[in-house]
LUMZAMAR-934400 format. One record per residue (C-alpha): residue number from 1; residue in three letters; x, y, z. Coordinates in nm, 2 decimals. Layout:
# LUMZAMAR-934400
(NUM,ALA,(X,Y,Z))
...
//
This chain:
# LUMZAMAR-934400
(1,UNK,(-8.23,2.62,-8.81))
(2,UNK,(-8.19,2.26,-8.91))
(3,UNK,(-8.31,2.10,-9.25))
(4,UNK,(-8.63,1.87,-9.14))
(5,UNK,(-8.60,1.56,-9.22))
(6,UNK,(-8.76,1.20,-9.20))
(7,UNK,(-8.76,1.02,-8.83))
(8,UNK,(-8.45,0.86,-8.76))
(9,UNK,(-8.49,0.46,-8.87))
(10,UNK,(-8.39,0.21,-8.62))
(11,UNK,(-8.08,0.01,-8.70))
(12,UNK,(-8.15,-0.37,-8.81))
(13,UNK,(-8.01,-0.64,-8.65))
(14,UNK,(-7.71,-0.84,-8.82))
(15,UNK,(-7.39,-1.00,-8.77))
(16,UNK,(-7.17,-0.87,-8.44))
(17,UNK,(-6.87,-0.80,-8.71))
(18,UNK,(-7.04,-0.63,-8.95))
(19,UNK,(-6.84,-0.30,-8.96))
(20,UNK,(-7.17,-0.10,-9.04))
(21,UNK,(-7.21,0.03,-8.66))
(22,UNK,(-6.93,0.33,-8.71))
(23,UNK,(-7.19,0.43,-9.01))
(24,UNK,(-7.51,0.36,-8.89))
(25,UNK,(-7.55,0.51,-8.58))
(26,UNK,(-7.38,0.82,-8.65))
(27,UNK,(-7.68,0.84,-8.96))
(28,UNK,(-7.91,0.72,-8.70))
(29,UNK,(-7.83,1.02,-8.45))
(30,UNK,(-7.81,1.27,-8.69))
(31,UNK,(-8.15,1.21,-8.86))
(32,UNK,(-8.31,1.22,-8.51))
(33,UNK,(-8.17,1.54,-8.39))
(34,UNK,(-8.29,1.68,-8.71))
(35,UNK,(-8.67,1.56,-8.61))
(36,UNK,(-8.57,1.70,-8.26))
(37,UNK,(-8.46,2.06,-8.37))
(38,UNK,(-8.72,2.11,-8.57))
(39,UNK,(-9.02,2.18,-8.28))
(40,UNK,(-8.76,2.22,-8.03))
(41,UNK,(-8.83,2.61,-7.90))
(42,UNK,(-9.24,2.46,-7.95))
(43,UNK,(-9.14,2.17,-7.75))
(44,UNK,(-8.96,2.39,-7.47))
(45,UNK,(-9.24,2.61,-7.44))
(46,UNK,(-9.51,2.30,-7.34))
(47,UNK,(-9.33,2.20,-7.10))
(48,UNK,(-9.48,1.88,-7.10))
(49,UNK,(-9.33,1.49,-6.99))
(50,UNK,(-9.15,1.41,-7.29))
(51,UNK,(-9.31,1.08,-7.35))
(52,UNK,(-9.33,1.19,-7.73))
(53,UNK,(-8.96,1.21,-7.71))
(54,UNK,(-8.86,0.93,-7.55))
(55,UNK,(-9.06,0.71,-7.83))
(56,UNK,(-8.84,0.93,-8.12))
(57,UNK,(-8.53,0.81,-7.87))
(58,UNK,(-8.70,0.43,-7.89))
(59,UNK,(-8.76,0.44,-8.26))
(60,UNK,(-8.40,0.52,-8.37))
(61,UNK,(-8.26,0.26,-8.14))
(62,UNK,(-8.06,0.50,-7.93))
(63,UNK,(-8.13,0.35,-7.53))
(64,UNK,(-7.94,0.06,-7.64))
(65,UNK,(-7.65,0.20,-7.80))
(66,UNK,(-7.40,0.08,-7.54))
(67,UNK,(-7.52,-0.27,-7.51))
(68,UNK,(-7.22,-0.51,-7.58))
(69,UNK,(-7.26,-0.66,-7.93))
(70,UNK,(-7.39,-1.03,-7.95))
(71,UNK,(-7.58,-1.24,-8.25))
(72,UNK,(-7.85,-1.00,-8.26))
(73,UNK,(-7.76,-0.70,-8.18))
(74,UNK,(-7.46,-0.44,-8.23))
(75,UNK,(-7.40,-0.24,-7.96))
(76,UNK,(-7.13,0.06,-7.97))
(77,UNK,(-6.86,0.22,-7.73))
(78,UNK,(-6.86,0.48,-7.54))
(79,UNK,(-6.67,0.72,-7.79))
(80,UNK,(-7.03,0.68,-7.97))
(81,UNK,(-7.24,0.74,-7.67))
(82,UNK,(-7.06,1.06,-7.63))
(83,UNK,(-7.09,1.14,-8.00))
(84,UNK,(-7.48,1.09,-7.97))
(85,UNK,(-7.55,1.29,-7.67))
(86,UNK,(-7.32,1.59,-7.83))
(87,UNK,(-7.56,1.59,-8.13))
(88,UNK,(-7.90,1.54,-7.97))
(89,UNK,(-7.78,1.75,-7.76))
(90,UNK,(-7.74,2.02,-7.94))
(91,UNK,(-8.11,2.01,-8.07))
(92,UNK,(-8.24,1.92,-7.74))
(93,UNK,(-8.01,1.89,-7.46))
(94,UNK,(-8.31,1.83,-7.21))
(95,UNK,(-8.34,1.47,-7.38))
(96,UNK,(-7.93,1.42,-7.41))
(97,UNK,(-7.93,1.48,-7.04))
(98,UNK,(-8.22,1.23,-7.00))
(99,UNK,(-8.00,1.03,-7.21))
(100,UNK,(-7.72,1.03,-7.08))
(101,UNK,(-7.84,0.92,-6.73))
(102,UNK,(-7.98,0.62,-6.90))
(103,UNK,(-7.65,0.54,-7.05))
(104,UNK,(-7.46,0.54,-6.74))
(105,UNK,(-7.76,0.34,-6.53))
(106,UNK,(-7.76,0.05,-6.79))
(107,UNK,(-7.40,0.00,-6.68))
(108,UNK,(-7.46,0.01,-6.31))
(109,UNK,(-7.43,-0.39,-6.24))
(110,UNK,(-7.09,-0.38,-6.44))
(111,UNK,(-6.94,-0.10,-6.26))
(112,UNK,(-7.09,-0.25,-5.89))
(113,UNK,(-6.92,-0.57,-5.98))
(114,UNK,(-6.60,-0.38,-6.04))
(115,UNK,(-6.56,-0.47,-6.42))
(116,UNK,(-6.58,-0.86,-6.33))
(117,UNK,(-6.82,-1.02,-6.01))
(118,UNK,(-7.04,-1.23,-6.07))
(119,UNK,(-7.05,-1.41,-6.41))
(120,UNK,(-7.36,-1.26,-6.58))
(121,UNK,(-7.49,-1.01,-6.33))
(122,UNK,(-7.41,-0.72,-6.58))
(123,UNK,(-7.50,-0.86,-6.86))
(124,UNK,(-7.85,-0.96,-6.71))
(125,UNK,(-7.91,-0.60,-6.66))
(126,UNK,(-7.83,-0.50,-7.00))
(127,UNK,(-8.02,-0.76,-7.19))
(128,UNK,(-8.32,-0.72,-6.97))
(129,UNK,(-8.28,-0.35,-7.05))
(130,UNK,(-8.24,-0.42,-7.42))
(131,UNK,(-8.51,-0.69,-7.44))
(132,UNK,(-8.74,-0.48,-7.26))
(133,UNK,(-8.68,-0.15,-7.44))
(134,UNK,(-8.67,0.02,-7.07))
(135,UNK,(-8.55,0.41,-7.06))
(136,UNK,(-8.36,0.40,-6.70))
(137,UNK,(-8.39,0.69,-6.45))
(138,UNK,(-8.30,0.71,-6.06))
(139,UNK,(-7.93,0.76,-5.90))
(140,UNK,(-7.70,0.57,-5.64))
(141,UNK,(-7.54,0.79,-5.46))
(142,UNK,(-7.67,0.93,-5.11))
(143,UNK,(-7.83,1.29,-5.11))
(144,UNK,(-7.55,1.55,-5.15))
(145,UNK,(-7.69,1.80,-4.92))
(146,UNK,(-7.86,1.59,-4.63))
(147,UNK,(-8.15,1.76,-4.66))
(148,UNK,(-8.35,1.46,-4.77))
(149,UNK,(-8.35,1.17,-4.57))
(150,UNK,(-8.18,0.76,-4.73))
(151,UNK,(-8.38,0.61,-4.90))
(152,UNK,(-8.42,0.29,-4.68))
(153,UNK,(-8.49,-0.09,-4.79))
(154,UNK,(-8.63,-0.35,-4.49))
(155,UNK,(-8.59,-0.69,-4.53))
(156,UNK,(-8.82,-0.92,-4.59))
(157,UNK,(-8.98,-1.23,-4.67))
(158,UNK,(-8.93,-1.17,-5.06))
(159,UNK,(-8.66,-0.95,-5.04))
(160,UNK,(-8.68,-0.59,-4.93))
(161,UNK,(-8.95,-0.28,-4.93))
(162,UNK,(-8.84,0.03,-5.04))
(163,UNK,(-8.96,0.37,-4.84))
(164,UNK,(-8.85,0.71,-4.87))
(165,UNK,(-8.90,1.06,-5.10))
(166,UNK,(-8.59,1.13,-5.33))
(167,UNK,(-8.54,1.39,-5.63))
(168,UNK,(-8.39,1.32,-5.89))
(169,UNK,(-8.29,1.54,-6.23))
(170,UNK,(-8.35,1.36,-6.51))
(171,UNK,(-8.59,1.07,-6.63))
(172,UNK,(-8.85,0.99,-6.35))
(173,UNK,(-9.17,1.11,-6.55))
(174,UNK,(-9.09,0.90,-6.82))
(175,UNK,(-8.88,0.60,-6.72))
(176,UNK,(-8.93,0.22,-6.74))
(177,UNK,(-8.76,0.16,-6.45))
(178,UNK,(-8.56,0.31,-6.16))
(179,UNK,(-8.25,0.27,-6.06))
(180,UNK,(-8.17,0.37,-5.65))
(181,UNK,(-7.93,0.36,-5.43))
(182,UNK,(-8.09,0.24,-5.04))
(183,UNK,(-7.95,0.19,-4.71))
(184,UNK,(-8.02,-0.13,-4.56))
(185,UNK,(-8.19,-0.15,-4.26))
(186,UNK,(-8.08,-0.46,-4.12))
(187,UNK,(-7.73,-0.44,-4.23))
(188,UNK,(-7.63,-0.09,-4.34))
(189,UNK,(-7.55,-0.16,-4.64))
(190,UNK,(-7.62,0.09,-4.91))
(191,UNK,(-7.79,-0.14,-5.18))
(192,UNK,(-7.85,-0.06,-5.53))
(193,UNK,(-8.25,-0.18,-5.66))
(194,UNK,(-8.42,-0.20,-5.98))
(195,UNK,(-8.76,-0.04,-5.93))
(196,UNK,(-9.09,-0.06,-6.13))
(197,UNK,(-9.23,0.33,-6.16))
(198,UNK,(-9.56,0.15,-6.21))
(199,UNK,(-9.60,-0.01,-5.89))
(200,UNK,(-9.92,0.16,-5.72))
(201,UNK,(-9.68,0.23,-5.40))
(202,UNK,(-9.47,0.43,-5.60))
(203,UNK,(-9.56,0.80,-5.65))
(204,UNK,(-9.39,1.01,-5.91))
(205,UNK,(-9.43,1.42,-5.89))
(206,UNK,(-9.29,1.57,-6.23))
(207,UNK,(-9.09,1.89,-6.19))
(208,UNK,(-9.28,2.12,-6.44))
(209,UNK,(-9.16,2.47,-6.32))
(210,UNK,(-8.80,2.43,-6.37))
(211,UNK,(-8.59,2.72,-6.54))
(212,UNK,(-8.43,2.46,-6.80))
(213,UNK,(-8.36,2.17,-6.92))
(214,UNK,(-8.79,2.18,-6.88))
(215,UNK,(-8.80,1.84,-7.10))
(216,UNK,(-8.51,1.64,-6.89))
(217,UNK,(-8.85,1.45,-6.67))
(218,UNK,(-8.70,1.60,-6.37))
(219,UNK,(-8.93,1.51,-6.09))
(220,UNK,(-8.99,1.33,-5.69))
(221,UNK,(-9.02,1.00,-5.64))
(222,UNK,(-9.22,0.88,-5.31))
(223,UNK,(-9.18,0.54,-5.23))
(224,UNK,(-9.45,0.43,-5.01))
(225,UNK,(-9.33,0.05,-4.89))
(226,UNK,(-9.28,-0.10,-5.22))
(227,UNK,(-9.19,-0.47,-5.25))
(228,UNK,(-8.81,-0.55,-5.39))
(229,UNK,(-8.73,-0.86,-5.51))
(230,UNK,(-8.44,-1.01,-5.42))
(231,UNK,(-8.34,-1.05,-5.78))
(232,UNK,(-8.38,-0.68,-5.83))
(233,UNK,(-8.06,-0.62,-5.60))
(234,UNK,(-7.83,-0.52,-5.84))
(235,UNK,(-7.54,-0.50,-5.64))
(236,UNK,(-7.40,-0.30,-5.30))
(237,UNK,(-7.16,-0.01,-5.24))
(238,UNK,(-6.87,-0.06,-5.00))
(239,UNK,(-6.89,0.18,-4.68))
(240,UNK,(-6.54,0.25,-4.73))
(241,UNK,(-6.52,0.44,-5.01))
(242,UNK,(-6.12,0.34,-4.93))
(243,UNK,(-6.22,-0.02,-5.06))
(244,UNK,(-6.38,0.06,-5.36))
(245,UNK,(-6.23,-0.09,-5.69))
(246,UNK,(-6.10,0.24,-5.92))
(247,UNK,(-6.33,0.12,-6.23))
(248,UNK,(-6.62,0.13,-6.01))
(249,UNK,(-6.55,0.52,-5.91))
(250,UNK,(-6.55,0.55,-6.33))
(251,UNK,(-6.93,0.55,-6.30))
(252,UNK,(-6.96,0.92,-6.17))
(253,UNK,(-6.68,1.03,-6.38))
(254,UNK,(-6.88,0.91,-6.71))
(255,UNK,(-7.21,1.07,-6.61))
(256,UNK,(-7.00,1.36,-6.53))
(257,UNK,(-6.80,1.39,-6.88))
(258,UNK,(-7.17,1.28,-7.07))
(259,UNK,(-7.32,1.57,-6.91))
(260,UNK,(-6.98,1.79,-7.06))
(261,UNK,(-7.08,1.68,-7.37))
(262,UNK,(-7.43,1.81,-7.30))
(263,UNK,(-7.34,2.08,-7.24))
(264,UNK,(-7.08,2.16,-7.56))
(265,UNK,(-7.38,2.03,-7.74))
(266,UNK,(-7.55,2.33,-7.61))
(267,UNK,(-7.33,2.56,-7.73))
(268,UNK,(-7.27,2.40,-8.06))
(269,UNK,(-7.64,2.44,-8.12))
(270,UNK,(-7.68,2.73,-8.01))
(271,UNK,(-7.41,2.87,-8.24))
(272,UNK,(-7.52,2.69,-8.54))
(273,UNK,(-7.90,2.82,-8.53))
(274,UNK,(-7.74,3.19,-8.43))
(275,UNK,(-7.51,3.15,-8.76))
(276,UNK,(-7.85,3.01,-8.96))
(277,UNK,(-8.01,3.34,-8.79))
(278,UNK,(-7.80,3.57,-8.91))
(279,UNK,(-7.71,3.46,-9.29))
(280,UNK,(-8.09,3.50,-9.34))
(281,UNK,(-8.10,3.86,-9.19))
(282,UNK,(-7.79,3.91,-9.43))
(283,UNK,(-7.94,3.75,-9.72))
(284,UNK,(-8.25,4.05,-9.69))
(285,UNK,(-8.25,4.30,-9.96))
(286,UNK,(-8.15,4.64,-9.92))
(287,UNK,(-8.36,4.89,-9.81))
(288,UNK,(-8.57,5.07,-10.12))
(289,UNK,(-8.51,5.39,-9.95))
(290,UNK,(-8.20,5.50,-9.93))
(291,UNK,(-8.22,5.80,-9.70))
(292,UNK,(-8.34,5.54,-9.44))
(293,UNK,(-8.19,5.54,-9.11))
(294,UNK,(-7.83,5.31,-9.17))
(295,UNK,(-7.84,5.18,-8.80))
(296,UNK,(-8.19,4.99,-8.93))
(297,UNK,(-8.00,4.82,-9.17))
(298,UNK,(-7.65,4.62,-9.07))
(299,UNK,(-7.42,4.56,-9.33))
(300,UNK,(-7.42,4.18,-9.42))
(301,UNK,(-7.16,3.99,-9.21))
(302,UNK,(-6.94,3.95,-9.48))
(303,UNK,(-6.88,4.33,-9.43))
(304,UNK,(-6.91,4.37,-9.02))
(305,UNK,(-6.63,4.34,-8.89))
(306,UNK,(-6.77,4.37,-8.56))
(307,UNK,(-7.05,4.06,-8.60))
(308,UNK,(-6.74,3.83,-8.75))
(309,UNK,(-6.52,3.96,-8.44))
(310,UNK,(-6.81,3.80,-8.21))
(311,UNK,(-6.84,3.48,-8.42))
(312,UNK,(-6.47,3.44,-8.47))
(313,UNK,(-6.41,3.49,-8.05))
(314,UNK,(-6.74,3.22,-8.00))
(315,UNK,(-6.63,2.95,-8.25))
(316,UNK,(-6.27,2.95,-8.12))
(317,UNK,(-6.40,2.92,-7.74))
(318,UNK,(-6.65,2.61,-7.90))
(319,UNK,(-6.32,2.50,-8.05))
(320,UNK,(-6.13,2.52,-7.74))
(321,UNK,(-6.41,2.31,-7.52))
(322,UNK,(-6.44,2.07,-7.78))
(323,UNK,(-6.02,1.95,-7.78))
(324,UNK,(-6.05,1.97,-7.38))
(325,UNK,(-6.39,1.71,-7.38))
(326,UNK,(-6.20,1.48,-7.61))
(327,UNK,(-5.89,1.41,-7.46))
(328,UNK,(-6.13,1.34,-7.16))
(329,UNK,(-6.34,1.12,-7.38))
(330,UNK,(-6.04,0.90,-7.48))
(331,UNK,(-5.94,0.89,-7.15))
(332,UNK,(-6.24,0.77,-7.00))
(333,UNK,(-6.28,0.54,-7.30))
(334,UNK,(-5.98,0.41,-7.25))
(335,UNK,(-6.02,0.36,-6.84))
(336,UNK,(-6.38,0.16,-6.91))
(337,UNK,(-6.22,-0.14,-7.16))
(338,UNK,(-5.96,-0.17,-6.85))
(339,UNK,(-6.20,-0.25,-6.62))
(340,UNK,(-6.06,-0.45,-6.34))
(341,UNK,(-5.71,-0.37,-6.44))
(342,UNK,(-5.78,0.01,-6.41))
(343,UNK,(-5.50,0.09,-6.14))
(344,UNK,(-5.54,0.43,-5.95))
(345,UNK,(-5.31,0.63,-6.11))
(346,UNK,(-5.48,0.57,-6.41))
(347,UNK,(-5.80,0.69,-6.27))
(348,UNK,(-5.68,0.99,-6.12))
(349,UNK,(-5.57,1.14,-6.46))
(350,UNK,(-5.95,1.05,-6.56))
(351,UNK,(-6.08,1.22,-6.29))
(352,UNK,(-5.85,1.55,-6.37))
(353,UNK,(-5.95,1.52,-6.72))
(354,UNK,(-6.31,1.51,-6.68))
(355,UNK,(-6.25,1.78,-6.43))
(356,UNK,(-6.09,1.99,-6.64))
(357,UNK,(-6.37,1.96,-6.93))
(358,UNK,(-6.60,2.04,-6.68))
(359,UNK,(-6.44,2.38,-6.59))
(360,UNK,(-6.39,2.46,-6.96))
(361,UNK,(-6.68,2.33,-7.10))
(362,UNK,(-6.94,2.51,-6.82))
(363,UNK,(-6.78,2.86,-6.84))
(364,UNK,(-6.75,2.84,-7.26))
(365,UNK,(-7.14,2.73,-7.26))
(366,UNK,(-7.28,3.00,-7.10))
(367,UNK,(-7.08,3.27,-7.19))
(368,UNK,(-7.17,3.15,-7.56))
(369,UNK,(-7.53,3.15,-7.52))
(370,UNK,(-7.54,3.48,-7.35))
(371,UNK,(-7.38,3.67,-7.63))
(372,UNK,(-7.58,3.51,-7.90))
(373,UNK,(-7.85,3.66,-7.68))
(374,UNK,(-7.69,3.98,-7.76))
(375,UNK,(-7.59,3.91,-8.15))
(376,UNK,(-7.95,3.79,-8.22))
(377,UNK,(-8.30,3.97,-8.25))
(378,UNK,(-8.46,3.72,-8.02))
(379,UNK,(-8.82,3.83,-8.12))
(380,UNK,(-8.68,3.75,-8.50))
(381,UNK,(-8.52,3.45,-8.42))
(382,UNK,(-8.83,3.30,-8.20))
(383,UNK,(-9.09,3.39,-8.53))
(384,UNK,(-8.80,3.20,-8.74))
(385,UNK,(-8.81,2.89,-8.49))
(386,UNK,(-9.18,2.90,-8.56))
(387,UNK,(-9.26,3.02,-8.17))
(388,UNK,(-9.20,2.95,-7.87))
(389,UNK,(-8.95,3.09,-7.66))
(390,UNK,(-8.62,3.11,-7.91))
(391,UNK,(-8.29,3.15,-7.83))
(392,UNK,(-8.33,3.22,-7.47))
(393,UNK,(-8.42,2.80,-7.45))
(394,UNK,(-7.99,2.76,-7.50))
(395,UNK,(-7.89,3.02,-7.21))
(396,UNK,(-8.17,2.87,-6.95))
(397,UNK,(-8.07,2.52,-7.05))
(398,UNK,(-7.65,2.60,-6.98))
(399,UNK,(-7.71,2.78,-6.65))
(400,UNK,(-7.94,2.51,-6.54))
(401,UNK,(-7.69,2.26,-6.61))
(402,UNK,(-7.43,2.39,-6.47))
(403,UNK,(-7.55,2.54,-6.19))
(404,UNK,(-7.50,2.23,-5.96))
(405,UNK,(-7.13,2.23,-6.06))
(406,UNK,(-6.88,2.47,-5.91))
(407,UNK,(-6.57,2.52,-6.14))
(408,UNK,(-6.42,2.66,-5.77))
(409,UNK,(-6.36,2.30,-5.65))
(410,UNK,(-6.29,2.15,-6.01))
(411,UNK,(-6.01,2.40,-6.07))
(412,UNK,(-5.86,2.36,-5.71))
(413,UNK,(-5.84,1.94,-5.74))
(414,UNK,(-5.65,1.99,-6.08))
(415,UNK,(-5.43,2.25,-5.90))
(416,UNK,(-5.38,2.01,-5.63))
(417,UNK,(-5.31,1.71,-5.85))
(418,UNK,(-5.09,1.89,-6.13))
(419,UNK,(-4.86,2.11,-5.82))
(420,UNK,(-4.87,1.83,-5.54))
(421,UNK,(-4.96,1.49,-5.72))
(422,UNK,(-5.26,1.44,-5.52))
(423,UNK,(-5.51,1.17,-5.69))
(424,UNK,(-5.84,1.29,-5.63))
(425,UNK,(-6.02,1.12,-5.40))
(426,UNK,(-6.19,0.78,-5.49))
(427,UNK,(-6.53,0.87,-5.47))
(428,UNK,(-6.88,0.73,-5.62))
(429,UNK,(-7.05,1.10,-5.57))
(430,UNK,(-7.11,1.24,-5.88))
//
């Protein structure tokens, strides 16, 4: 269990080349994750819209780590975003997904405009977003399955009203503002709008029964003919996904390979607190009675071979994930400060990348968290978290995470690509 410590600080403004950034917010992120681990399994247990959080997230100055730095503010890159989420993540990885949605959002006019477009468009978004202190929530991309309707936007007058019922997996309880993807109904255009969650006309249910990730602000969103401004467009898809510019089909790739690092976050701190667990149950003095039963009392794990066996086979799988997510990292990394020069072939070994930290990443988390399931008294280790539901929090929170995401079709498109050179398709489905 982690050290408690005092709430992260938020980081004061200064000039855009002081080289403090690479020290601050990796001080920042650690302090908060600290705060966050500490009534974590409490936390899980509630249930409850993690408003309380998401002021913690504000305090530290965390939803506007990626804005681009200017004369007062610094912003970071996303080799930092990644580090955050990896850390809060593994005190809390329902807020690193929330997170991590709101990290890719902010960036939605840049990558609609293709890493260029109109001259401001993106950076309106992300000043308004850093001005405003707003925690984004909502998603682009049309429903997956089918089984709920578009989202539809009308013109009008003003601009446009928004109708429709969508579900979303991460920030609608709590957010400032939505970001969703609409088809037009004049034009057919799928258009990309900037919604208030206030607005009376728009109805938020909270998901509250969910396995995992129970903190994320998981929820439906009703939209019952709410006005759009026309300023609110933030930008349009293309109908041919053919057309699309390759840095704008980096925007499901990043929420993809921020969601990895979720998810190795999970495991991280899920192995950390299970080490913590066990030290303390090796630290306990012996028995006073010596003709008591041995199987009651392990030898310390300094002496089982056994219990270092486990730990040595866990670490090395953390190990393994972590050198898979960050080639992908610099990859990606590298692909975003392209931008418009970001040719296909580029993207494509991205894509692979990010696939195949998703496939390693996935399989190592859950397989981690279920044997520290077996390698910890969970009864103990709950009474040490100070209640709540213990270690059982880091299994429910991988499985939920990954259960969206088959490793079936990841494996297959890196098969495809490394045997036949097939790029993987330009797509902006997550």
């Amino acid at each position: 269990m982690r050290t408690p410590k005092k709430s992260a600080i938020r980081p004061t403004s200064g000039p855009a080349d002081r080289p403090a950034d690479d020290e601050i917010w990796p001080r920042v992120t650690r302090e908060l994750a600290d705060d966050l681990a500490v009534d974590a399994p409490a936390r899980d247990r509630a249930g409850k819209p993690p408003f309380d959080e998401v002021a913690r997230l504000r305090e530290a100055g965390l939803p506007a780590l990626l804005t681009p730095p200017g004369p007062s503010r610094r912003g970071a890159d996303w080799r930092a975003a990644c580090a955050v989420i990896r850390e809060i993540s593994a005190a809390d990885s329902s807020i690193g997904e929330l997170l991590a949605h709101h990290y890719v959002l902010s960036w939605t006019a840049r990558f609609l405009s293709g890493g260029g477009g109109a001259p401001g468009t993106p950076e309106s978004l992300e000043d308004r977003t850093t001005q405003e202190r707003w925690l984004l929530a909502g998603g682009i991309e049309p429903s997956r399955t089918g089984a709920e309707p578009e989202l539809t936007l009308t013109p009008s007058d003003d601009g446009y009203v928004l109708d429709g019922r969508r579900s979303f997996s991460s920030g609608v309880a709590v957010a400032d503002r939505l970001i969703v993807g609409a088809r037009c109904t004049g034009s057919g255009d799928l258009l990309v709008a900037l919604v208030d969650p206030a607005d009376p006309a728009v109805f938020t249910d909270a998901a509250t029964d969910r396995i995992g990730q129970r903190l994320a602000g998981a929820g439906t969103v009703t939209f019952d003919q709410v006005p759009v401004d026309a300023r609110d467009i933030l930008g349009a898809l293309p109908r041919d996904e053919h057309a699309v510019a390759p840095f704008t089909t980096l925007a499901p790739l990043a929420l993809r390979l921020l969601l990895v690092h979720v998810g190795l976050g999970i495991a991280e701190g899920a192995l950390a607190e299970a080490r913590d667990i066990s030290r303390a149950a090796q630290a306990a003095p012996p028995p006073a009675d010596p003709r008591a039963d041995a199987d009651a009392y392990p030898v310390g794990g300094g002496e089982d071979p056994y219990l270092l066996l486990a730990y040595g086979e866990l670490a090395t799988a953390a190990h393994a994930a972590a050198a898979v997510v960050e080639r992908a990292t610099e990859a990606l990394a590298r692909g975003l400060v392209a931008e418009r020069s970001l040719g296909v072939e580029e993207r494509a070994d991205i894509a692979v990348l990010v696939a195949a930290a998703e496939a390693v990443t996935g399989g190592s988390a859950v397989r981690i968290t279920t044997r520290i399931l077996e390698l910890v008294d969970t009864t103990e280790a709950a009474d040490t978290a100070g209640g709540g539901p213990g270690f059982d929090r880091f299994w429910r929170n991988a499985r939920t995470l990954t259960a969206h995401s088959s490793p079936a079709h990841r494996l297959r498109d890196i098969g495809d690509h490394y045997l036949n050179g097939t790029h993987p398709r330009l797509t902006l489905r997550a």
